[in-house]
Each structure stands twice: as C-alpha cells, then as structure tokens.
C-alpha positions in Angstrom: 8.9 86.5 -3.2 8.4 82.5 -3.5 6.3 82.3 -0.2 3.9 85.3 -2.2 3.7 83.1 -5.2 3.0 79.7 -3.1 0.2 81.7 -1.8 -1.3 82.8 -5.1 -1.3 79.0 -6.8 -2.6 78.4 -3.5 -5.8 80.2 -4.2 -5.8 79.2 -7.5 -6.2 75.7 -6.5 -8.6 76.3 -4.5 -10.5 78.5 -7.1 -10.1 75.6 -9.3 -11.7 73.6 -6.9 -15.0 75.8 -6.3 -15.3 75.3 -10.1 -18.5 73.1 -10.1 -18.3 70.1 -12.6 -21.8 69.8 -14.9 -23.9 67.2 -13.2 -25.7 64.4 -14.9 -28.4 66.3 -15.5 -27.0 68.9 -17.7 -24.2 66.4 -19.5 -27.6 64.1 -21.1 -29.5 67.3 -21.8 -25.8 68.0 -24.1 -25.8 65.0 -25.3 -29.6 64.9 -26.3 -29.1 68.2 -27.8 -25.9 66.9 -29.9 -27.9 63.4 -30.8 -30.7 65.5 -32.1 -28.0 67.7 -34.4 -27.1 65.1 -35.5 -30.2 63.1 -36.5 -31.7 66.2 -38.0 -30.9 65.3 -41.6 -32.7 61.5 -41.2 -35.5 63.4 -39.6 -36.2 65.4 -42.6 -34.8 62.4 -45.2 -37.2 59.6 -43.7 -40.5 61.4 -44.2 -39.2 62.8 -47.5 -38.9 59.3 -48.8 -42.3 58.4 -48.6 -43.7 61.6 -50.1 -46.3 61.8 -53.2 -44.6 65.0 -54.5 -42.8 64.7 -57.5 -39.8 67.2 -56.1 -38.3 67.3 -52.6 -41.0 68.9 -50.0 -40.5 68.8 -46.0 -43.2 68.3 -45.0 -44.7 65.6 -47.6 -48.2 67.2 -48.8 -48.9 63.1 -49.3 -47.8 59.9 -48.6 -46.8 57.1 -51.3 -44.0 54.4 -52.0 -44.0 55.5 -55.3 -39.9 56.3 -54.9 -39.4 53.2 -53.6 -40.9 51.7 -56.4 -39.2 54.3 -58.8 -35.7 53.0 -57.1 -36.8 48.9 -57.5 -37.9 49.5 -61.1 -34.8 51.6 -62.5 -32.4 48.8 -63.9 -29.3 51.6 -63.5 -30.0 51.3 -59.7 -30.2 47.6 -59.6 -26.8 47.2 -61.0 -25.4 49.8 -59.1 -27.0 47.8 -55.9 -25.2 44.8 -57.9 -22.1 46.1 -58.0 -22.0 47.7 -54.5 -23.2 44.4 -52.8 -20.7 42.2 -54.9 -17.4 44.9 -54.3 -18.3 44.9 -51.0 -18.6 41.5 -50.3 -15.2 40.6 -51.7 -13.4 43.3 -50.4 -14.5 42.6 -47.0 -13.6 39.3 -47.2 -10.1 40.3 -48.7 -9.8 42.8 -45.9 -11.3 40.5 -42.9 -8.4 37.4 -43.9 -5.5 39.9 -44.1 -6.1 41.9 -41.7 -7.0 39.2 -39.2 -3.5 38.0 -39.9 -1.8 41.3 -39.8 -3.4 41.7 -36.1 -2.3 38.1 -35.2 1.1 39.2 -35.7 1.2 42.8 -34.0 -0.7 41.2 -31.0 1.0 38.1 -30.6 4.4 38.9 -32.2 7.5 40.5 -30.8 9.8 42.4 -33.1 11.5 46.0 -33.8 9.4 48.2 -36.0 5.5 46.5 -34.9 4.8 50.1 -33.5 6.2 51.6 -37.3 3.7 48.6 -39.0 0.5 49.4 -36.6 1.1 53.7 -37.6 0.9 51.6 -41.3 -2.0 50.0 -40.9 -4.1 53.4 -39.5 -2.4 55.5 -42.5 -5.8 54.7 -44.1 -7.8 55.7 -41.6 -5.7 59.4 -41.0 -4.9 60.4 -44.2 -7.6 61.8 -46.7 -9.5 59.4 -49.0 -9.1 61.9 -51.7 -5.2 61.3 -51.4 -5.7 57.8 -51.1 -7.7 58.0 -54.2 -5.3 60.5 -56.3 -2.2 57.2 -55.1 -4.6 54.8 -56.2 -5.5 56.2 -59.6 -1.9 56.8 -60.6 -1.1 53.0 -59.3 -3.8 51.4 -61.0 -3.0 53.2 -64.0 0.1 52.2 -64.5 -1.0 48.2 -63.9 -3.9 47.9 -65.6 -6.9 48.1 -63.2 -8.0 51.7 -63.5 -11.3 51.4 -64.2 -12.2 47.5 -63.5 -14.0 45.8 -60.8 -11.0 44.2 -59.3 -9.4 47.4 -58.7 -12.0 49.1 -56.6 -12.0 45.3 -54.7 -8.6 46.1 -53.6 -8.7 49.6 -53.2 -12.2 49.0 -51.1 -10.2 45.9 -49.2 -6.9 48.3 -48.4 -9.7 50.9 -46.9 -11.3 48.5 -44.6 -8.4 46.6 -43.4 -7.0 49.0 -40.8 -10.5 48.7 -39.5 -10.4 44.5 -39.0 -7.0 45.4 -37.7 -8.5 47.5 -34.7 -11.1 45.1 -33.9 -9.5 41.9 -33.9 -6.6 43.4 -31.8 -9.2 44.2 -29.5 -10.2 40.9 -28.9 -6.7 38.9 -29.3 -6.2 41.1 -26.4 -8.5 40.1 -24.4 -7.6 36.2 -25.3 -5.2 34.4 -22.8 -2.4 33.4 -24.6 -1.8 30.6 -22.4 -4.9 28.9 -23.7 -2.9 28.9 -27.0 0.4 27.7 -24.9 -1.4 24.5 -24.0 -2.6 23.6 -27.4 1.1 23.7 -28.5 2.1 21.7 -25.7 -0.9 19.0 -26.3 0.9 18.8 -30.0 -1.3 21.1 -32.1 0.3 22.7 -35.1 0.0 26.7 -35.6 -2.7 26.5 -38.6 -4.8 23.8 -36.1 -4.4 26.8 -32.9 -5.9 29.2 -34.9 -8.6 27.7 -36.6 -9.4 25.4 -33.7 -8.8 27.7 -30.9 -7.8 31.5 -31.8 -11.0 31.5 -34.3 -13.8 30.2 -32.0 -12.6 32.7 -29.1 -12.8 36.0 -31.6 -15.8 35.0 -33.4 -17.9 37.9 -32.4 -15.0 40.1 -33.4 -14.8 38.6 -36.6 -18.3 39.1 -37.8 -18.3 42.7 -36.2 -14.9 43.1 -38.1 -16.5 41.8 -41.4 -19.9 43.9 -41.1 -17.4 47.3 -40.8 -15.6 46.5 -43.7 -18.8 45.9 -45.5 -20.3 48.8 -44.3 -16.8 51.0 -45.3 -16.6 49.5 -48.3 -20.7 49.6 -48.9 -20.8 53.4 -48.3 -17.2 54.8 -49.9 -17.7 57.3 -52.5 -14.7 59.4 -52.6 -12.3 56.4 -54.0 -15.1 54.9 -55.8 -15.1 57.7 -57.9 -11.7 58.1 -59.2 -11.3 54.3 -59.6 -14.4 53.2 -61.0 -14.7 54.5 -64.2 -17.8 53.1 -66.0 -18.8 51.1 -63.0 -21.6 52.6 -60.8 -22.1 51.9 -57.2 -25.1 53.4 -54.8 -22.8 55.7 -53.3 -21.7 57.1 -57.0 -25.3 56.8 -58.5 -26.4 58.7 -55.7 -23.4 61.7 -56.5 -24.0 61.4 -60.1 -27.9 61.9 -59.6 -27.6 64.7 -57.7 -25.2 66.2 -60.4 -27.6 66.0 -63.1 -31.0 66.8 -61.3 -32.7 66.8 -57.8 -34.7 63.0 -57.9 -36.4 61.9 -54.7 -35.5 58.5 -55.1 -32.4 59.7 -53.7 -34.2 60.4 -50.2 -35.7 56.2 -50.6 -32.0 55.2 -51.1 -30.9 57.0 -48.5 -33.5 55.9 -46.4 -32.6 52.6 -47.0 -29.1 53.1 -46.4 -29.7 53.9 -42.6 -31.8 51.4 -42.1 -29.0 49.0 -43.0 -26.9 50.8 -41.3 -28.2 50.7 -38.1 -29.0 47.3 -37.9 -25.5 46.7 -38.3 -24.1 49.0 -36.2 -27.0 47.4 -33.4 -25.5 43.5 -34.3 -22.0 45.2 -34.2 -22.9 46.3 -30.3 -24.7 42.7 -29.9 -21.5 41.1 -30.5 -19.1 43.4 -29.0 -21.1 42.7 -26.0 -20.9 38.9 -26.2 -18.0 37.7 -23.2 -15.1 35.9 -24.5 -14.7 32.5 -23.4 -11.4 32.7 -22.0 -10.3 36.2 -20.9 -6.9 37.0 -20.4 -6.1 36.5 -17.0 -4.4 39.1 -14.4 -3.4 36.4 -11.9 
C-alpha cells in the first residue's frame, strides 16, 4: 500500500514538472494588458480635460484650456489648493521628524515588545481610513479640534507616519552601524551622530519619505471629510463637486493631480536608486 502511493506522488511530481511555466513573453504581454487597465481612466480623464464642451464628452468635439482656466479663476479652488498644500506640508513634516525617530529606534534599538510597536506603526496602513476617521472624529471632539486645521494636521501626520517608518527603516538597514560605532568612539555625542552622520547617509530616504507623506496627505479624502468641517481641500472640493453637479473642471484637477503625481513617484525612484555611502557590510 505505501510503495502504491510513493508511486502515485511520484507521477505527480513529475506531472508537476511537465507543467510549463509562462515565458517572458507571455508574463509582459500580462502585464501590458494590466498597465493598460489600469491607465484606462487617465486615458479618458487627460483628453477630457482639455475639451471645449461644456459637459463631459470622450472623445472631446474641441480642444480648449478653458477648464483650466475655470479651475485658476474659481477663488473656492484656490483655497482649497491653499489649504491642501499648507496641511500637507506640515503634516509631512510632523510625520517625516517622528517617524524618522520612531524608525531610529526599531532599527537600531533592542528591546521586548519592538515587533508589538512596528504592528503599531502599520495599524494605519491595514485598518480602514473610514475607522480611522469614525476614532478620529470622536477624539477630536472631545478635545477641541473637530473641525480645525490643526486637527486634520495631525490626523494627516498620524496617516503618513507609518509610511516614513517603512522607508527610513529601509535605509537604516542598509547603513553600517559601525560607521556610527566610530563616531562614538572619536567622542561624538548621540544628537551630533545623527545629524552629522545618520542624516547625510539616508538623505535620499528622507526626501522620498517626505514626498509620500505629502503625497498621502495631499490626496486623503476619506479622513478629510469627517474631520474638516468647513475647511475644503482638492480632494473634498473634488467629492463635494461631484455631489452637487457633473463640472469638467474636475477632469483639469484631476489632470493635474497625476501629473504631480508622477513626477514624484519618478524623483521617489531617482532617489531610491541613489547608493548609500556606506552599506552595511557582510564581512
């Protein structure tokens, strides 16, 4: 009976290995086909921007800036540009010091309970942002900053922070820690080792850290929405107008939007790329 069934997962096995794996070929014609999925939507939203038609057409009977120049000369855009810019500048910030900190310590630190605080910091990326928002509303409430720019700072900061986290773990990782060792033993204090050292070594993971949190905080809608109250961002502007009635500014803003988008995700890349100046070493 066993030597009948050492014979069958024997041909299985070998079944298994007749199985042909898809060759190169076939995997980029998959991926072209996903890549194209997904771009669809810009595909249709680009063209539609610069259309002369006074409601959404695709294709564009004529081409014109005139949405463009609808979304420049609308002052409730302008300060919803304001406000996005100036939350997510601020958050980011917030979110690029403390969590640059908090990944200094889970790196470099040693201590029961640093896998308990790194599931902590990704809570924000896992759980929903409309749960994060429901949380954030009752908090807020009860302190005093529903509805006020320096609450959607913070919530906008505690978004974006478990992103900094992950990329400046990536590259503390890839820092030798015994270029750190010698500047203690050459009699350099802790603030003057990472400011003078730690800093210069991770700067390309600092700015990429800082342009996602911008670009998390720059694009967040669900949170924005039950925390801002009477504040608009581009994000909420962009909800509300679709709410009320079908305006193709909305296609120019989002236009815009990807534009910015992928020039930061392409200086993200740039930088990512960048070698460190002292790798940790596996000698």
């Amino acid at each position: 009976m066993s030597s009948r069934l050492l014979v069958e997962e024997s041909k299985a096995m070998q079944d298994i290995k007749k199985v042909r794996k898809p060759g190169p070929a076939i995997l980029a014609v998959y991926a072209s086909l996903v890549l194209f999925f997904i771009c669809i939507p810009v595909v249709i939203v680009v063209p539609m921007s610069f259309s002369s038609s006074s409601t959404l057409e695709f294709p564009p009977p004529g081409y014109s800036l005139r949405w463009y120049e609808a979304f420049f000369g609308d002052p409730r855009w302008i300060e919803a540009l304001r406000n996005s810019v100036f939350i997510a500048l601020l958050s980011s910030l917030i979110a690029l010091c403390l969590g640059s900190v908090a990944a200094y310590g889970l790196v470099r630190g040693r201590f029961r309970g640093r896998s308990l605080l790194e599931l902590n910091f990704a809570a924000p990326m896992v759980v929903p942002h409309v749960i994060t928002g429901v949380a954030l509303y009752i908090f807020f409430a009860n302190i005093g900053l529903l509805g006020t720019m320096g609450g959607l700072v913070l919530a906008h900061a505690v978004l974006a922070a478990p992103y900094v986290v992950l990329v400046i773990s990536t590259g503390l990782a890839t820092l030798d820690v015994r270029v750190e060792q010698v500047a203690y033993t050459l009699g350099a204090s802790r603030t003057t080792v990472l400011w003078r050292v730690v800093a210069p070594n991770i700067a390309p993971n600092l700015f990429a850290a800082w342009l996602f949190a911008f670009m998390i905080s720059f694009d967040e809608i669900t949170v924005t929405v039950f925390l801002a109250g009477t504040h608009d961002t581009i994000p909420k502007r962009m909800f509300t107008q679709l709410l009320e009635r079908i305006d193709p500014t909305i296609t120019a803003v989002a236009t815009m939007l990807v534009a910015v988008s992928i020039l930061m995700v392409a200086a993200i890349a740039a930088l990512m790329r960048r070698p460190k100046l002292a790798r940790s070493s596996t000698g």
